[in-house]
Legacy VTK file of the C-alpha trace (Angstrom):
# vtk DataFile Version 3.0
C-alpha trace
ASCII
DATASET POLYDATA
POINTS 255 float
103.024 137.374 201.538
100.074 138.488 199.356
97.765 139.945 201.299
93.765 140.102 199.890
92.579 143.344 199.031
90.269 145.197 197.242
90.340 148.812 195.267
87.231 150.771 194.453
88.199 153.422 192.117
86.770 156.954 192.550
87.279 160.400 190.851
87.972 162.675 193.560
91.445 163.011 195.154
92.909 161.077 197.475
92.607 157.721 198.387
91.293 155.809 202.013
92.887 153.073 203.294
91.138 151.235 205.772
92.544 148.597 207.977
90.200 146.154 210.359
91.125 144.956 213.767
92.093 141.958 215.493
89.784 138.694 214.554
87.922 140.710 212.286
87.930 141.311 208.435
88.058 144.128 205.475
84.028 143.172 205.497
83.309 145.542 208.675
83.980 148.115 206.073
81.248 146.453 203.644
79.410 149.561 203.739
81.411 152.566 203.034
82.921 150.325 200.150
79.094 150.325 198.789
78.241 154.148 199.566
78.339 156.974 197.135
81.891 158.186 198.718
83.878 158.946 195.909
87.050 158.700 196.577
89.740 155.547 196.088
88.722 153.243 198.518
91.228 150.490 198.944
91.227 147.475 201.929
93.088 144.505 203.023
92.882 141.507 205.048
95.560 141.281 207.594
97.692 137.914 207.876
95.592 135.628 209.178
92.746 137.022 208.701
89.826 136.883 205.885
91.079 136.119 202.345
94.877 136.188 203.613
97.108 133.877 203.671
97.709 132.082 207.713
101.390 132.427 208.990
102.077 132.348 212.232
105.247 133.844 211.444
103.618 137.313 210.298
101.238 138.209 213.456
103.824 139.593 215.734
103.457 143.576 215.184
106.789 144.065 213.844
106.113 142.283 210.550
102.413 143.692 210.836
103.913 146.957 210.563
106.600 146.229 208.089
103.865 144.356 205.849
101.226 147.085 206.174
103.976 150.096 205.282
105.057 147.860 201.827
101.136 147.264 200.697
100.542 150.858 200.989
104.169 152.139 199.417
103.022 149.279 196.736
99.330 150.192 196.115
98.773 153.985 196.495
100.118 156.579 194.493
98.270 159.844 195.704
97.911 161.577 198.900
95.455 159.522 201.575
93.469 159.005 204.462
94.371 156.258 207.038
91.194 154.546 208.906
91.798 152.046 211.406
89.004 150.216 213.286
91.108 148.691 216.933
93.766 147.195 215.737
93.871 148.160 212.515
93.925 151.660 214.541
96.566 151.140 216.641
98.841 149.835 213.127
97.652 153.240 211.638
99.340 155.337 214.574
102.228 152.855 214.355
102.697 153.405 210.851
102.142 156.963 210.555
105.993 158.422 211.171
106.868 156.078 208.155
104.033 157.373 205.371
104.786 161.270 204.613
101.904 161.078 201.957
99.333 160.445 204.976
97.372 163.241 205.507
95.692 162.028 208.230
94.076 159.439 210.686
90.402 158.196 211.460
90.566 155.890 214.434
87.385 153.943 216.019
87.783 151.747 218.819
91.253 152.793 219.552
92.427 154.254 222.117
95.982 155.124 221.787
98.451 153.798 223.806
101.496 154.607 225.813
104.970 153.164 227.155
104.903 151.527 228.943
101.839 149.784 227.826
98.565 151.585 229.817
95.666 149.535 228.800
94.216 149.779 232.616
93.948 153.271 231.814
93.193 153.265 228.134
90.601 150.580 228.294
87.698 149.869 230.008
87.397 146.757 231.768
85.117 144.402 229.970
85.894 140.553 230.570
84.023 139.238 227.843
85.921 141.177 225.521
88.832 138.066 226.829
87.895 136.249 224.178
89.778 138.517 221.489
93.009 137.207 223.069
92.629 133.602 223.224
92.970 130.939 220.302
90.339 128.611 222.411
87.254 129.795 223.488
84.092 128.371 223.544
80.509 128.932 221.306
79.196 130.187 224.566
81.882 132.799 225.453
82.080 134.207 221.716
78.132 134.695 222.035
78.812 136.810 225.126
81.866 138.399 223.287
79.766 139.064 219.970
76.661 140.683 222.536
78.826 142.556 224.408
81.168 144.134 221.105
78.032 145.527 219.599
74.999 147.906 220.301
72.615 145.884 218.285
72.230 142.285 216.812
72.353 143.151 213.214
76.444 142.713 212.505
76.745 140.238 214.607
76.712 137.100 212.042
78.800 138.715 209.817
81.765 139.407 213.013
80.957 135.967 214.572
82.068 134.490 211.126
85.124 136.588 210.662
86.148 135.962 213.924
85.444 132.043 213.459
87.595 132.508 210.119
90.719 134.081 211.919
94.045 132.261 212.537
92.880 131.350 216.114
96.935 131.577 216.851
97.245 135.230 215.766
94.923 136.358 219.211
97.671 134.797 221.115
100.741 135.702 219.537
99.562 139.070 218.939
98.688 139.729 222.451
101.944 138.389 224.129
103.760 140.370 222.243
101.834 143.503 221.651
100.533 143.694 225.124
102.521 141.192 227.536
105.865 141.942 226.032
105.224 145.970 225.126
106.060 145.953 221.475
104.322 148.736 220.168
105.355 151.804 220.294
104.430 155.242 221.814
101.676 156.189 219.983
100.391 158.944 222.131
104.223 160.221 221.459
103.624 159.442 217.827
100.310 161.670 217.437
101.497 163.933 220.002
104.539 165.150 217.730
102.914 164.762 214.462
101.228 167.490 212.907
98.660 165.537 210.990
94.845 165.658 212.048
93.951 162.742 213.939
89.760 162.090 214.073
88.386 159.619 216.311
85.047 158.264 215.655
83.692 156.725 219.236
80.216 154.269 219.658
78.765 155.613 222.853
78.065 152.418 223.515
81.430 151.074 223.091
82.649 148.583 225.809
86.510 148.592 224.707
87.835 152.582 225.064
88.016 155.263 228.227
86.501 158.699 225.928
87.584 160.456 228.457
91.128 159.398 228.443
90.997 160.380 224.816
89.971 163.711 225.488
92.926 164.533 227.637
95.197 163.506 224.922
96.901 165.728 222.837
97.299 165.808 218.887
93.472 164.529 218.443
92.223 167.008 216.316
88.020 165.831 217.168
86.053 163.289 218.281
82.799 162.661 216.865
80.409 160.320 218.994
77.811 158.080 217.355
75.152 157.152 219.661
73.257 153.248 219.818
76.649 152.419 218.524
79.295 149.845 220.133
82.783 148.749 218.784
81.938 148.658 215.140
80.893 151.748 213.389
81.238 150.934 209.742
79.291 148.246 210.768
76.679 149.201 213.099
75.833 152.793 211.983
77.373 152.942 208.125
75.110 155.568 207.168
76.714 158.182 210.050
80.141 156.445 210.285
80.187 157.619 206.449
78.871 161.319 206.730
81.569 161.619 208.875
84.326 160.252 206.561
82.488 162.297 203.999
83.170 165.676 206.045
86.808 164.780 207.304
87.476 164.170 203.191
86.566 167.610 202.348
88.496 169.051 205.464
91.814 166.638 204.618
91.552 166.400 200.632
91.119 169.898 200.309
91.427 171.611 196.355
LINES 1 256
255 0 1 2 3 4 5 6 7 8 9 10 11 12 13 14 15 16 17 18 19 20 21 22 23 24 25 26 27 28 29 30 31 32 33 34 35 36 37 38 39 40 41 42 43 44 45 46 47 48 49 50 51 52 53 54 55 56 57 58 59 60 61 62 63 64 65 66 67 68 69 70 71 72 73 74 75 76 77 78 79 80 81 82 83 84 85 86 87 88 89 90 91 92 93 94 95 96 97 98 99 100 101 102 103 104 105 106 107 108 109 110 111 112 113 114 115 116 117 118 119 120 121 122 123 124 125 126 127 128 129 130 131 132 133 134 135 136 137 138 139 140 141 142 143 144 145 146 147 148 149 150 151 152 153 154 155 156 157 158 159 160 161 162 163 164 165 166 167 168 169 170 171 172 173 174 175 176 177 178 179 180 181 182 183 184 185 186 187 188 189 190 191 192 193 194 195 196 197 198 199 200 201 202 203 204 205 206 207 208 209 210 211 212 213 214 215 216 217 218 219 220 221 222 223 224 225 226 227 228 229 230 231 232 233 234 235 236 237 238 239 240 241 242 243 244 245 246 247 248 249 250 251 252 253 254
């Protein structure tokens, strides 16, 4: 499958990939992709979502993996940065063991998870947040979902579209397998035993991840809290979520 991307060249060194999360799109990272960051900046569209193609076949988050490994193998030839919003954070620590050019992680709205699967203690309960694992939902209850996801009102037409856009299928087949059925792996394990930095951007405000479980969690190298802020940093607070990438760059990408 061919997924949609896009690559904005840059003349510094190294490259960031940046993957979105579940029933979202490469556009929640609209901003950074227009900032003066000057670095490679490449981004996809999972299966099923945005400009890719819809296969039911490729949501469960064995191919996920598998597909997201190959694009990167395929399209980046220098040392780079992982960044993972949710999902596309949870893929990053899933991936990591099989990418030795990684240098390192930014994660935002992802806690990481253990086996067997402790979202009780990684989350936060939030039941409006539901919605992200259902194909049917009403206008009503993605409203709530939409209101309850973000700080403020601004991204919110943008994410209500994306999420309109998605393979309604992939919420469910995603979460039976990922979450009912416990296929992902260990990823505290994973970032535990890995030597790479791992940064974790966090919205104060977000309604998805336990902070403090984070904290107690070893291998994250910092976690830099953005305040008025919910689920979506690119999105919500580009011009900080971007001073940050800007400073873990220079740290990772170092001369």
């Amino acid at each position: 499958m061919n997924l949609h991307f896009e690559l904005k060249k840059g003349t510094r060194k190294g490259t960031m990939v940046f993957l979105h999360g579940n029933s979202s799109s490469s556009k929640v990272f609209n901003e950074t992709f227009s900032s003066s960051i000057d670095h490679t900046l490449i981004r996809m569209d999972l299966p099923g979502h945005g400009g890719s193609p819809k296969n039911s076949q490729s949501y469960a988050i064995d191919t996920l993996r598998t597909m997201v490994i190959d694009f990167i193998i395929e399209k980046v030839t220098e040392p780079f940065l992982l960044i993972g919003n949710s999902l596309g954070g949870h893929l990053a620590i899933e991936i990591l063991p099989e990418l030795p050019q990684c240098k390192g992680l930014v994660i935002f709205g992802t806690p990481p998870l253990k086996k067997p699967i402790n979202a009780e203690e990684a989350f936060l309960p939030c039941e409006a947040l539901n919605t992200y694992f259902k194909a049917d939902y009403t206008d009503d209850e993605l409203d709530k979902t939409m209101a309850v996801a973000t700080y403020g009102p601004a991204s919110r037409e943008l994410l209500r579209d994306d999420f309109i856009q998605t393979d309604p299928s992939f919420r469910s087949i995603f979460h039976h397998g990922a979450m009912v059925e416990g296929s992902l792996h260990d990823e505290v394990a994973i970032i535990a035993s890995d030597s790479r930095p791992v940064y974790v951007i966090q919205g104060v405000q977000d309604p998805t991840v336990n902070v403090n479980y984070i904290r107690g969690l070893q291998g994250i190298t910092k976690i830099f809290e953005i305040n008025k802020c919910g689920h979506y940093a690119s999105l919500e607070e580009p011009y900080q979520f971007n001073s940050i990438l800007k400073k873990i760059s220079s740290e990772v990408f170092k001369p």
